[in-house]
LUMDO-113077 format. One record per atom (N, C-alpha, C, O): residue number from 1; residue in three letters; atom name; x, y, z. Coordinates in nm, 4 decimals, padded with zeros to 6 digits, always signed. Example, Ala and Ser with C-alpha at 12.3 -4.5 7.8 and 13.67 -1.06 7.14 Angstrom:
2
1; ALA; N; +01.3190; -00.5690; +00.7800
1; ALA; CA; +01.2300; -00.4500; +00.7800
1; ALA; C; +01.3200; -00.3300; +00.7800
1; ALA; O; +01.4236; -00.3319; +00.8465
2; SER; N; +01.2850; -00.2250; +00.7080
2; SER; CA; +01.3670; -00.1060; +00.7140
2; SER; C; +01.2900; +00.0030; +00.7870
2; SER; O; +01.3409; +00.1138; +00.8039
//
This chain:
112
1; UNK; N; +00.7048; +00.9781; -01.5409
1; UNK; CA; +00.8443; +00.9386; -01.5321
1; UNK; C; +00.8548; +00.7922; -01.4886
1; UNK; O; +00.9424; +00.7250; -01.5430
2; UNK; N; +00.7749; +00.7341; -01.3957
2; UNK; CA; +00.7815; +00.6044; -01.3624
2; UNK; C; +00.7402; +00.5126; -01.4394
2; UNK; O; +00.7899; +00.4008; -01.4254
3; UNK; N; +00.6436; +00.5333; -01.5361
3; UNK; CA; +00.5913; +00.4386; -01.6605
3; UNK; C; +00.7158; +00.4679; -01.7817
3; UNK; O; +00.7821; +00.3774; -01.8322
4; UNK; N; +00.7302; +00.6119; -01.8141
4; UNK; CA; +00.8931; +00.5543; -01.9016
4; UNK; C; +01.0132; +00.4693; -01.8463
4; UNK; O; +01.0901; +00.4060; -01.9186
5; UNK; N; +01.0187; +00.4748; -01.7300
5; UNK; CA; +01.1742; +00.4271; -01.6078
5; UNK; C; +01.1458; +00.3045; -01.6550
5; UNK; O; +01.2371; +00.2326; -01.6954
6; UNK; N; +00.9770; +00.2512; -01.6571
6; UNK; CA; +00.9742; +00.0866; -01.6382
6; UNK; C; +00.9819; +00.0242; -01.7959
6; UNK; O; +00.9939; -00.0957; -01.8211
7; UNK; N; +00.9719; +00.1385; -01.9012
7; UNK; CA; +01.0331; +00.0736; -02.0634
7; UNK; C; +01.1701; +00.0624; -02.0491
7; UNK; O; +01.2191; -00.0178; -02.1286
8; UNK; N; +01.2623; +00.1260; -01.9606
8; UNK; CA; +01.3816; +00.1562; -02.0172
8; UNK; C; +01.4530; +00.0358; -01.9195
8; UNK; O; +01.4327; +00.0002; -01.8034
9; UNK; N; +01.5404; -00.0051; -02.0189
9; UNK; CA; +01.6402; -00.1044; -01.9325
9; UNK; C; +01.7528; -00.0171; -01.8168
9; UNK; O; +01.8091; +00.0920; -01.8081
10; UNK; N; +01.7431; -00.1161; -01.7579
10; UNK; CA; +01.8161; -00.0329; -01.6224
10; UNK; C; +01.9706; -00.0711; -01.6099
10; UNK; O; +02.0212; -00.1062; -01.5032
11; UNK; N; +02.0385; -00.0607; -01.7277
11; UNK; CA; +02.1665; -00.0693; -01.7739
11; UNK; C; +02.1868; +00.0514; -01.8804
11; UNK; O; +02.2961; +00.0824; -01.9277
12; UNK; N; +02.0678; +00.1120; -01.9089
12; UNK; CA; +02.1419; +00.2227; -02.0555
12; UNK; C; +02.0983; +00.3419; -01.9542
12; UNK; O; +02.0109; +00.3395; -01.8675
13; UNK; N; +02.1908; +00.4528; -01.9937
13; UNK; CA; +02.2506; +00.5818; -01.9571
13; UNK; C; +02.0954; +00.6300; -01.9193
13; UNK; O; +02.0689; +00.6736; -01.8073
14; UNK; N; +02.0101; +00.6192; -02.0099
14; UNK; CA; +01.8661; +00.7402; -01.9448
14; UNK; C; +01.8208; +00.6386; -01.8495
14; UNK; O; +01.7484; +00.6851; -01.7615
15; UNK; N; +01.8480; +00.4873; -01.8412
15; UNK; CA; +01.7600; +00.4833; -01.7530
15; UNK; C; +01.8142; +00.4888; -01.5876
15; UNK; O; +01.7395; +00.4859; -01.4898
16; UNK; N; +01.9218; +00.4949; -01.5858
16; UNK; CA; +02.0267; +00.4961; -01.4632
16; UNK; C; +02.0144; +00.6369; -01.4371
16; UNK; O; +02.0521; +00.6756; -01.3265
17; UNK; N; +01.9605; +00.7351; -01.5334
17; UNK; CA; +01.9565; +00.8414; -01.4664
17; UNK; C; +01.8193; +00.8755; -01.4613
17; UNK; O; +01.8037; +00.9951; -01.4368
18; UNK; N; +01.6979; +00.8014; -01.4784
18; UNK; CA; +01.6229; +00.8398; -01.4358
18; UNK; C; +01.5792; +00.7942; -01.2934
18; UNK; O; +01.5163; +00.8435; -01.1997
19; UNK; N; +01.6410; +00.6791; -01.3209
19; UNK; CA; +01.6382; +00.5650; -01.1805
19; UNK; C; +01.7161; +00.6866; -01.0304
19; UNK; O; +01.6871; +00.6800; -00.9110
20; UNK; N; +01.8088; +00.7780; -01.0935
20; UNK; CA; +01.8807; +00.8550; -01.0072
20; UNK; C; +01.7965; +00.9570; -00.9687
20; UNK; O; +01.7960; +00.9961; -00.8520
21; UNK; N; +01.7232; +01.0059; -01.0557
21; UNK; CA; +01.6257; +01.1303; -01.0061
21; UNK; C; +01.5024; +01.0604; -00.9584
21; UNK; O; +01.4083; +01.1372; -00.9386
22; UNK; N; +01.4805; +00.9401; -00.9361
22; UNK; CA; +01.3423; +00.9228; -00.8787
22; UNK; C; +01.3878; +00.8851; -00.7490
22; UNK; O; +01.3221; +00.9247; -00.6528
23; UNK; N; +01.5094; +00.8014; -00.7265
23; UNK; CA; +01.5651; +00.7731; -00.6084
23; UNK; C; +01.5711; +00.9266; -00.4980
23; UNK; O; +01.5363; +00.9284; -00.3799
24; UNK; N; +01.6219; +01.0380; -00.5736
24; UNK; CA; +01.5995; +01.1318; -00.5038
24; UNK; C; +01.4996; +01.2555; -00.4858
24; UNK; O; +01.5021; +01.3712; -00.4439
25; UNK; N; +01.4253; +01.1794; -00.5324
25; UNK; CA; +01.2657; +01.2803; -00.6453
25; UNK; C; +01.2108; +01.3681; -00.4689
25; UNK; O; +01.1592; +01.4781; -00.4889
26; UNK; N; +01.2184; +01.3334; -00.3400
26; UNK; CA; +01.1376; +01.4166; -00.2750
26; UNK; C; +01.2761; +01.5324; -00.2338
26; UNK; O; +01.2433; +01.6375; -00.1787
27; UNK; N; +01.3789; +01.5153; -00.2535
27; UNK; CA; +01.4754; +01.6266; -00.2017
27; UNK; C; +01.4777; +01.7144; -00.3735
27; UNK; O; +01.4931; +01.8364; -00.3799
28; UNK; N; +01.4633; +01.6443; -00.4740
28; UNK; CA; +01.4586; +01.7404; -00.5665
28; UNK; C; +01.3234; +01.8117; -00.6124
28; UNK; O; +01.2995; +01.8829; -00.7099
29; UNK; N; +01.2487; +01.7698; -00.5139
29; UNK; CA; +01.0981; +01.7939; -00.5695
29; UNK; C; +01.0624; +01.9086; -00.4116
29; UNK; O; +00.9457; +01.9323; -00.3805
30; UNK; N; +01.1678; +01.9599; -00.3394
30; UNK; CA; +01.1171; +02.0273; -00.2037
30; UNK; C; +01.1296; +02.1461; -00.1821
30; UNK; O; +01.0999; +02.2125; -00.0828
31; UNK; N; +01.1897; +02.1830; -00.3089
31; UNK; CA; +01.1781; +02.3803; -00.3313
31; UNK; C; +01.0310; +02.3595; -00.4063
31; UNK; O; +00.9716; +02.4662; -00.4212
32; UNK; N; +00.9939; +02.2972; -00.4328
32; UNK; CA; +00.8569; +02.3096; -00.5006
32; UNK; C; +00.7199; +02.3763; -00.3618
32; UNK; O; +00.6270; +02.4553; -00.3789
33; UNK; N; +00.7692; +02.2939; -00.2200
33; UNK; CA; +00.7012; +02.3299; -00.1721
33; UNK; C; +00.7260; +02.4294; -00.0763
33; UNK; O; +00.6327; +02.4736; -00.0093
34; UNK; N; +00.8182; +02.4616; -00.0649
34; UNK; CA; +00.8759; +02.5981; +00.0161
34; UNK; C; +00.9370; +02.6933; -00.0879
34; UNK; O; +01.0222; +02.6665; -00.1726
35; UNK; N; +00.8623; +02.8344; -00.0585
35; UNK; CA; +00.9234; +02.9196; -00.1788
35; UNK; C; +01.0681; +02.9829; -00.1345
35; UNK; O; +01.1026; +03.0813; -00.2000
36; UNK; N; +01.1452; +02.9442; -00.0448
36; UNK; CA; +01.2242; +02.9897; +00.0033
36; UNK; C; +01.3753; +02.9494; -00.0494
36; UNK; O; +01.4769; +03.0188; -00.0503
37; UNK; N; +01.3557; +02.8171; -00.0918
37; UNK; CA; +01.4349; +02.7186; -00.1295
37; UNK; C; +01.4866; +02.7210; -00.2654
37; UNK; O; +01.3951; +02.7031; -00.3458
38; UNK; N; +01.5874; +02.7350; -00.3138
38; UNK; CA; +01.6365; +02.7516; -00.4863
38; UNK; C; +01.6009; +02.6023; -00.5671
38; UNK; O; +01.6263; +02.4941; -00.5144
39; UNK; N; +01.5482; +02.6131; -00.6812
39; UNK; CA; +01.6225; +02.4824; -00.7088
39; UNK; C; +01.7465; +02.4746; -00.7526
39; UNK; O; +01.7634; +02.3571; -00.7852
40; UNK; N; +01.8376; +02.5324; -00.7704
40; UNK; CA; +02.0316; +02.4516; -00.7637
40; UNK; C; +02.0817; +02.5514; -00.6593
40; UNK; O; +02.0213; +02.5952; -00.5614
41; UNK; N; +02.2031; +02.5769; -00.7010
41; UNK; CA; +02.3116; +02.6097; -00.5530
41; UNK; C; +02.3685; +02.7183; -00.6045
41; UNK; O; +02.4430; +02.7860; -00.5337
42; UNK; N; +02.3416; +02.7542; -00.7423
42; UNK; CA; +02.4028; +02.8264; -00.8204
42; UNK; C; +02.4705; +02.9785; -00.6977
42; UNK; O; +02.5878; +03.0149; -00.6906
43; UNK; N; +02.3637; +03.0310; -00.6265
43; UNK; CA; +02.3832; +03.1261; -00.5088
43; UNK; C; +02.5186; +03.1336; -00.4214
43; UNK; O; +02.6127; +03.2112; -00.4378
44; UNK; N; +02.5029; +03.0272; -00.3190
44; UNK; CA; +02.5921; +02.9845; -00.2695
44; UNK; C; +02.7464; +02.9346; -00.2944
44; UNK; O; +02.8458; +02.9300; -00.2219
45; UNK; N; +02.7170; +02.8955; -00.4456
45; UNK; CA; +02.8703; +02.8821; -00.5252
45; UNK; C; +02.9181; +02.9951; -00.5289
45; UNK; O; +03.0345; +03.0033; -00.4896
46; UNK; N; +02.8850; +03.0572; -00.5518
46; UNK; CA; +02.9036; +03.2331; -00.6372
46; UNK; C; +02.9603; +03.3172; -00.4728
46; UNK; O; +03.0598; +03.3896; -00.4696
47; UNK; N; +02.8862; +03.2917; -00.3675
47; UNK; CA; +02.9451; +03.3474; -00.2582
47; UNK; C; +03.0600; +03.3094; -00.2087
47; UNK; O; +03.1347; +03.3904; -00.1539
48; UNK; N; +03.1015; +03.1289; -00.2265
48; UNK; CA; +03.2082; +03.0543; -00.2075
48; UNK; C; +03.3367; +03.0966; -00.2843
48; UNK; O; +03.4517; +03.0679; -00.2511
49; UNK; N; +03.2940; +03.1778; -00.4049
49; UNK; CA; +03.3680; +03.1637; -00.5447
49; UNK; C; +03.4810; +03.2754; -00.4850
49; UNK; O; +03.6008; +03.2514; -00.4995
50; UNK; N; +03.4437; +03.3765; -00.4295
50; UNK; CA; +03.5706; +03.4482; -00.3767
50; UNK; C; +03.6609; +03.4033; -00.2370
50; UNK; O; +03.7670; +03.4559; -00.2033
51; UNK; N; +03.5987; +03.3053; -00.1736
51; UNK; CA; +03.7203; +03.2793; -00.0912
51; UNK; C; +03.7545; +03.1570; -00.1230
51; UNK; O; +03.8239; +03.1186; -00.0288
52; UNK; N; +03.7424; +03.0303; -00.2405
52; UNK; CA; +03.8167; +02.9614; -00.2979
52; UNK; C; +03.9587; +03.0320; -00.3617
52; UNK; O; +04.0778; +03.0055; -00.3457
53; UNK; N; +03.8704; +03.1582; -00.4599
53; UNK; CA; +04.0041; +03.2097; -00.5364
53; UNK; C; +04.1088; +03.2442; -00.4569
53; UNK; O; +04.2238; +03.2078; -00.4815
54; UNK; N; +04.0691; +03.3333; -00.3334
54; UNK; CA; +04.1506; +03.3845; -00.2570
54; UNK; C; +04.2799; +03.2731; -00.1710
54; UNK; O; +04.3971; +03.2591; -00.1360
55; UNK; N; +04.1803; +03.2323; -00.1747
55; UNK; CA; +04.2631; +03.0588; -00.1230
55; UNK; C; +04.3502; +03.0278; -00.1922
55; UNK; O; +04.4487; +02.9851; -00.1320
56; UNK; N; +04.3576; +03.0318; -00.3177
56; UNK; CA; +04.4632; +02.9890; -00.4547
56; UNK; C; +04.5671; +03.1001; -00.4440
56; UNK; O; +04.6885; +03.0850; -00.4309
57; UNK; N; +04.4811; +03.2437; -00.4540
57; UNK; CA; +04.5931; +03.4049; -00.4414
57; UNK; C; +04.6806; +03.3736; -00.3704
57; UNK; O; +04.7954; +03.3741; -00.4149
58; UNK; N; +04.6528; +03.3338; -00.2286
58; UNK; CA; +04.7475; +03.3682; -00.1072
58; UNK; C; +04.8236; +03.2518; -00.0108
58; UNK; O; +04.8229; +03.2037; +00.1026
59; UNK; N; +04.8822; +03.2443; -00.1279
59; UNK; CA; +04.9799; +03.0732; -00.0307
59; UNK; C; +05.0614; +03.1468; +00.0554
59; UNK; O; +05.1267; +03.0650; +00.1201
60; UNK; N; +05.0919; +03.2682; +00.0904
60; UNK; CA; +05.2354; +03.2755; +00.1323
60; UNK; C; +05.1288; +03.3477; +00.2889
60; UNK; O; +05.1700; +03.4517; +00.3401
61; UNK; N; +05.0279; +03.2944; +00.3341
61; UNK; CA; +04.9654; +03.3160; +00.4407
61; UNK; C; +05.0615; +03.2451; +00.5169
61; UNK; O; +05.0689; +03.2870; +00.6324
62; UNK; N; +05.1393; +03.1491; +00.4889
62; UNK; CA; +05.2520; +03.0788; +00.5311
62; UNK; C; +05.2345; +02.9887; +00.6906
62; UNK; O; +05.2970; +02.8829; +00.6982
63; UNK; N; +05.1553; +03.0302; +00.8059
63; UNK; CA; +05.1270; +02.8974; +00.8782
63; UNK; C; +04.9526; +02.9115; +00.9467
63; UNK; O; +04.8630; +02.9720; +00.8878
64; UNK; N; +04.9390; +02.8538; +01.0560
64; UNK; CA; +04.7871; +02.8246; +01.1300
64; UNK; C; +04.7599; +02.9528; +01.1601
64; UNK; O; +04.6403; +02.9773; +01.1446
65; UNK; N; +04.8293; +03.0519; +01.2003
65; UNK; CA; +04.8047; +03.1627; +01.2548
65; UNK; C; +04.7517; +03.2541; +01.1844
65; UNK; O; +04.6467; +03.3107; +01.2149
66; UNK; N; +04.8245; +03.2793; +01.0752
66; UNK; CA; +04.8047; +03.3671; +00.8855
66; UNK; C; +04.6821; +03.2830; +00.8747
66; UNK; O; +04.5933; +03.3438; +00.9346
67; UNK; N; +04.6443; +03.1909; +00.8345
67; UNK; CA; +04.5088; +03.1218; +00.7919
67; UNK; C; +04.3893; +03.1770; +00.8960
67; UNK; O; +04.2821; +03.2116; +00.8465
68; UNK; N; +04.4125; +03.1858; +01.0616
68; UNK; CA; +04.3183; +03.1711; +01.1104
68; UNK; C; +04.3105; +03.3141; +01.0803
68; UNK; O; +04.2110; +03.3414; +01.0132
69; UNK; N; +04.3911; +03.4211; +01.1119
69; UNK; CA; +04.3895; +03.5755; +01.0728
69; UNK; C; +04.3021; +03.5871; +00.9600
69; UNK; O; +04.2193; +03.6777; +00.9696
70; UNK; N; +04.2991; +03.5087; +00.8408
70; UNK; CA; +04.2160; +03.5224; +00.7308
70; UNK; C; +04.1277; +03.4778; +00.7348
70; UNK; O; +04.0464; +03.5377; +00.6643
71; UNK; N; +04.0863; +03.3907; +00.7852
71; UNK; CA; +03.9329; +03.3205; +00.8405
71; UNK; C; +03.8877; +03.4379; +00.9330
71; UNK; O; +03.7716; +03.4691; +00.9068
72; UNK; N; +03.9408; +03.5102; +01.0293
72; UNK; CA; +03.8587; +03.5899; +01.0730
72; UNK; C; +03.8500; +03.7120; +00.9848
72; UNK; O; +03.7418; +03.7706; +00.9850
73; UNK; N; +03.9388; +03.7552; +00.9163
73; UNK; CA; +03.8741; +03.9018; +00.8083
73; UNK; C; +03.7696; +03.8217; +00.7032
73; UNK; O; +03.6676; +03.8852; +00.6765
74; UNK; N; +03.7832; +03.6945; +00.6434
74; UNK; CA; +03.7128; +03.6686; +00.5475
74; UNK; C; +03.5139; +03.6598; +00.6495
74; UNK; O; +03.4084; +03.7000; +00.6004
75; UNK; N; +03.5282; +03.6091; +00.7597
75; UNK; CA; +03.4354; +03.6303; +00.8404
75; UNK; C; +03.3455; +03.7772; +00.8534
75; UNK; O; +03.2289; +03.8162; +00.8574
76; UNK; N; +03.4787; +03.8262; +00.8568
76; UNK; CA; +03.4035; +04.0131; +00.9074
76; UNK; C; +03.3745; +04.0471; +00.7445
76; UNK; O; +03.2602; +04.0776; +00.7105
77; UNK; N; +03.4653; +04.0416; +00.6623
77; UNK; CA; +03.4068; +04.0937; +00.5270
77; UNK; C; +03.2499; +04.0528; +00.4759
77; UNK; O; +03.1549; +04.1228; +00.4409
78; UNK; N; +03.2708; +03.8858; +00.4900
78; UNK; CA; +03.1350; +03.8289; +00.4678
78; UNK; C; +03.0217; +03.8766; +00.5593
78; UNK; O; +02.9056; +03.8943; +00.5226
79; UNK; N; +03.0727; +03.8965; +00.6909
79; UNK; CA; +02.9398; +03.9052; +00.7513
79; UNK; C; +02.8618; +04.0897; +00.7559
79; UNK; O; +02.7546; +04.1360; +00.7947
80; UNK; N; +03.0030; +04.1538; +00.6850
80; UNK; CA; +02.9502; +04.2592; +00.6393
80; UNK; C; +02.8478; +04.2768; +00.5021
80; UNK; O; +02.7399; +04.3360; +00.5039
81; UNK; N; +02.8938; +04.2273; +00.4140
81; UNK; CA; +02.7869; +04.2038; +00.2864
81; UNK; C; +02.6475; +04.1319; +00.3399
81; UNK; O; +02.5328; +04.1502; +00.2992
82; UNK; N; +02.6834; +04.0659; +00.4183
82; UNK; CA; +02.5362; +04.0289; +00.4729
82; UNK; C; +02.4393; +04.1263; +00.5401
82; UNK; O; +02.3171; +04.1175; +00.5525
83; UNK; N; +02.5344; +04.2330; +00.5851
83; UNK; CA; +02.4335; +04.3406; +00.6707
83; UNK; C; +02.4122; +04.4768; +00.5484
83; UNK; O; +02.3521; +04.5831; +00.5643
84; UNK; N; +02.4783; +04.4307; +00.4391
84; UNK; CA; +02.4641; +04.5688; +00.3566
84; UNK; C; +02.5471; +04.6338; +00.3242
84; UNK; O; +02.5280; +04.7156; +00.2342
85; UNK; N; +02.6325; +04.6249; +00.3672
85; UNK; CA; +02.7766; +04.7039; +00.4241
85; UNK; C; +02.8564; +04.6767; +00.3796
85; UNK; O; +02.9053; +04.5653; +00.3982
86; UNK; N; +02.9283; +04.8012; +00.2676
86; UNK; CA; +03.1079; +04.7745; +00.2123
86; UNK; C; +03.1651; +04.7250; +00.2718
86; UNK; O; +03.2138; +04.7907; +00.3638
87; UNK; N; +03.1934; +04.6060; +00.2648
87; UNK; CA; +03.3251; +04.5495; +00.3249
87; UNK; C; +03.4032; +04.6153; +00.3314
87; UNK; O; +03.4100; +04.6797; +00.4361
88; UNK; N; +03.4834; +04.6334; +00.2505
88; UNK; CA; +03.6450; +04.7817; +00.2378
88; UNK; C; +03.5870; +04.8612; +00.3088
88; UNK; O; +03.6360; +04.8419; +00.4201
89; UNK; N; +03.5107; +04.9422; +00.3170
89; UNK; CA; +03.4690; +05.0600; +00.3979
89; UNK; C; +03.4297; +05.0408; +00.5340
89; UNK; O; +03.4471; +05.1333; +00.6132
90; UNK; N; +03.3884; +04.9531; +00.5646
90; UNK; CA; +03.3500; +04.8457; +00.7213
90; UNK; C; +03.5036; +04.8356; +00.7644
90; UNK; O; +03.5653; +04.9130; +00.8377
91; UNK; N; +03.5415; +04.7403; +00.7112
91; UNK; CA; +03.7135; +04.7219; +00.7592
91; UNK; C; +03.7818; +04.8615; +00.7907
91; UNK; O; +03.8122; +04.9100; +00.8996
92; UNK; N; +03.7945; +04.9042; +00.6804
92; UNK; CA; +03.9094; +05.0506; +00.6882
92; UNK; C; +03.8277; +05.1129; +00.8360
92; UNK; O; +03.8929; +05.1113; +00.9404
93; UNK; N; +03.6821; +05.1674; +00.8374
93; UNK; CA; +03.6148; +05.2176; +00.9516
93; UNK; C; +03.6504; +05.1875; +01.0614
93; UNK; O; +03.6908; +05.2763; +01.1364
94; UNK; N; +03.6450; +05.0141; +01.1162
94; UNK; CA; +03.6509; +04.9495; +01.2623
94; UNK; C; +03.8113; +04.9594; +01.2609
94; UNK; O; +03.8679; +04.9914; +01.3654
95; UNK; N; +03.8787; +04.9354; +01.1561
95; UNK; CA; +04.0554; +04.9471; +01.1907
95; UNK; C; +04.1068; +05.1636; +01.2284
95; UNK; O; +04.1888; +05.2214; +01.2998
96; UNK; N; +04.0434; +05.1887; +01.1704
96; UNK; CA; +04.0413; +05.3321; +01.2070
96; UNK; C; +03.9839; +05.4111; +01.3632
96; UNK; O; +04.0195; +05.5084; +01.4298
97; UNK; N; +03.8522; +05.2818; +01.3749
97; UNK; CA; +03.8206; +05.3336; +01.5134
97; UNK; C; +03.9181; +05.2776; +01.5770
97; UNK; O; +03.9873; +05.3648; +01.6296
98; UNK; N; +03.9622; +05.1569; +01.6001
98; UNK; CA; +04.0602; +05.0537; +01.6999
98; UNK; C; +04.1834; +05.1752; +01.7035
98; UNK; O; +04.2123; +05.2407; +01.8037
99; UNK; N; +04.2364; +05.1856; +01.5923
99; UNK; CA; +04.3642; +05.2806; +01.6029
99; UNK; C; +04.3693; +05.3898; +01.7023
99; UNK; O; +04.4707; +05.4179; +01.7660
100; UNK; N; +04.1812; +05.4895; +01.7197
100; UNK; CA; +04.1834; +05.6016; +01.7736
100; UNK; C; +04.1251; +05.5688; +01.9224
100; UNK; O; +04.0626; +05.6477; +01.9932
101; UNK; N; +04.1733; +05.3822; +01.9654
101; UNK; CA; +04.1462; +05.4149; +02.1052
101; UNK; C; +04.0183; +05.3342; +02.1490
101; UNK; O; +04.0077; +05.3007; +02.2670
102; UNK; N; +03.9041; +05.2965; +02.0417
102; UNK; CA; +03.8237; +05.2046; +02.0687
102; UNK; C; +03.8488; +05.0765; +02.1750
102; UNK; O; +03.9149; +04.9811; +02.1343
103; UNK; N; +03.8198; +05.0762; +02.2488
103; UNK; CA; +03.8073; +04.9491; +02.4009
103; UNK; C; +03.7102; +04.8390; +02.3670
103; UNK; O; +03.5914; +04.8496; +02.3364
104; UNK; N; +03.8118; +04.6920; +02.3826
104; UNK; CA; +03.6719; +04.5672; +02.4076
104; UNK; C; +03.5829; +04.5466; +02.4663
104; UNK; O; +03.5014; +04.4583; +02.4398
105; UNK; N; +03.5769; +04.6335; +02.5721
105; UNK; CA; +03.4096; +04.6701; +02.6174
105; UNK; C; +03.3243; +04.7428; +02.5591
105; UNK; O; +03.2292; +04.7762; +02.6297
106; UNK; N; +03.3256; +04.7896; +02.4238
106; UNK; CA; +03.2564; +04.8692; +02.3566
106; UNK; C; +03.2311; +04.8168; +02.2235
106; UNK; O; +03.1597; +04.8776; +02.1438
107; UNK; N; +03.2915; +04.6978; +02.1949
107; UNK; CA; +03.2907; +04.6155; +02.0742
107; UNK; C; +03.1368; +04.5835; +02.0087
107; UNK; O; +03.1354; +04.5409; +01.8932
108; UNK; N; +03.0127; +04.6020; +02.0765
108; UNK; CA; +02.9241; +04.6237; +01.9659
108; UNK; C; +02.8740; +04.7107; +01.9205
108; UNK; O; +02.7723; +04.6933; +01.8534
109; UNK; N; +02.9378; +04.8619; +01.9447
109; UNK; CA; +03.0088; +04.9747; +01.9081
109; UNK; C; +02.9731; +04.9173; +01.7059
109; UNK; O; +02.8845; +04.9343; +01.6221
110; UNK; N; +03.1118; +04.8447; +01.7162
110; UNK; CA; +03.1963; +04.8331; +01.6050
110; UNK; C; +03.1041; +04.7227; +01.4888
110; UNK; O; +03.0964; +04.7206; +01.3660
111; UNK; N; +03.0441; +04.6392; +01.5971
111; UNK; CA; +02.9656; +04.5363; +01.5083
111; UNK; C; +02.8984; +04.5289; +01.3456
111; UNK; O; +02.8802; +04.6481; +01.3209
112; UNK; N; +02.8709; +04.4814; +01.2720
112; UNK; CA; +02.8379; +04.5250; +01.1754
112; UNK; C; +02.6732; +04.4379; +01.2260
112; UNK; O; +02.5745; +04.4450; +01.1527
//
């Protein structure tokens, strides 16, 4: 890549972009050495992708309070899929125990 970069004039389109991937060649070259690491983001978009939409759904959350209320269910939902766990069925569960009397001293009881 560095012996083509140095034919190509550094005004035409391939070579500005090769000039771009060598500039960043050890952050794009560092899932190579950790197998842990993706090469794109494709993952993480896809997890983002439902609370962008939801974001668009629900304007009529209407002030700071409605938003933060949804930052904390979008929290508990997410951090339920992370443990395995239906969200809908997690929620409906801990709102069902709270109803029958569940106490904040018992809250990792409820934890997911």
């Amino acid at each position: 890549m560095l012996a083509q970069r140095r034919r190509l004039s550094a005004k035409s389109t391939l070579g500005r972009a090769m000039q771009y991937a060598l500039n960043r060649w050890e952050a794009l070259a560092r899932y190579l050495d950790d197998g842990r690491l993706s090469i794109d983001n494709n993952l993480p978009e896809r997890q983002l992708r439902g609370i962008a939409l939801t974001r668009k759904n629900f304007p009529f959350l209407g002030s700071d309070v409605g938003g933060d209320r949804a930052a904390i269910i979008y929290t508990v939902a997410e951090t339920a899929k992370l443990n395995g766990l239906d969200p809908e069925a997690y929620i409906a569960a801990v709102l069902d125990r709270l109803a029958r009397g569940h106490t904040i001293d018992r809250l990792d009881d409820i934890l997911p």
